[in-house]
C-alpha positions as CSV (number, residue, x, y, z in Angstrom):
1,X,4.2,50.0,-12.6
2,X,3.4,46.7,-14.1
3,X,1.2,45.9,-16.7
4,X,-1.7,44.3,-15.3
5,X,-4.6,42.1,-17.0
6,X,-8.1,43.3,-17.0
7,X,-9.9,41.9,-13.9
8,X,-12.7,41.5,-16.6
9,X,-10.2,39.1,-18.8
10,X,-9.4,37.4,-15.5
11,X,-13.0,37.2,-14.1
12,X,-14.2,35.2,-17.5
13,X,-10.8,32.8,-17.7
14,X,-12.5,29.5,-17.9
15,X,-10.9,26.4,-15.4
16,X,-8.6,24.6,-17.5
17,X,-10.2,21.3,-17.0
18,X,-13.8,22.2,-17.4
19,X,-12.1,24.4,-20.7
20,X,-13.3,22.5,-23.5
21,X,-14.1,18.3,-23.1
22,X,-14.3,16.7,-26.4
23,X,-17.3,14.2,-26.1
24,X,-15.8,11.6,-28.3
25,X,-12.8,11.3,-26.3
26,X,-14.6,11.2,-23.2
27,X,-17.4,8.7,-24.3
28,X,-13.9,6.3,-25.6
29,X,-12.7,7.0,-22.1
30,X,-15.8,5.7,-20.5
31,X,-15.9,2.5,-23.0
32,X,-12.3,1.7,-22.4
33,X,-13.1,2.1,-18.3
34,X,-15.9,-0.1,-18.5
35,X,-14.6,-2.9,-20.9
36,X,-11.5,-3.1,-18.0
37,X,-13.9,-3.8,-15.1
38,X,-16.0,-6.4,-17.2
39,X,-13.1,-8.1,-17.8
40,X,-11.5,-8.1,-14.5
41,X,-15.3,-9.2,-13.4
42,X,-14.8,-11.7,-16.1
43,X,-11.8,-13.1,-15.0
44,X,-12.8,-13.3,-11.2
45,X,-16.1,-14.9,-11.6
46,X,-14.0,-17.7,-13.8
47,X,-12.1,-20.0,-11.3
């Protein structure tokens, strides 16, 4: 018989995505995100 993990240990596994956001990196992400799309604004309302 194999080893199995406790349903417990499996039951409190966090979702890998959701595991732990650092809010620096995602507040640079956002900064980055919306410097593109005024830029690309930018350039569009510029003939």
């Amino acid at each position: 018989m194999a080893a199995q993990p406790s349903r417990f240990i499996a039951k409190m596994a966090l979702d890998h995505k959701t595991a732990r956001e650092d809010p620096r990196e995602k507040l640079k992400a956002l900064r980055a995100e919306f410097a593109a799309k005024a830029t690309a604004a930018k350039a569009q309302a510029i003939p």
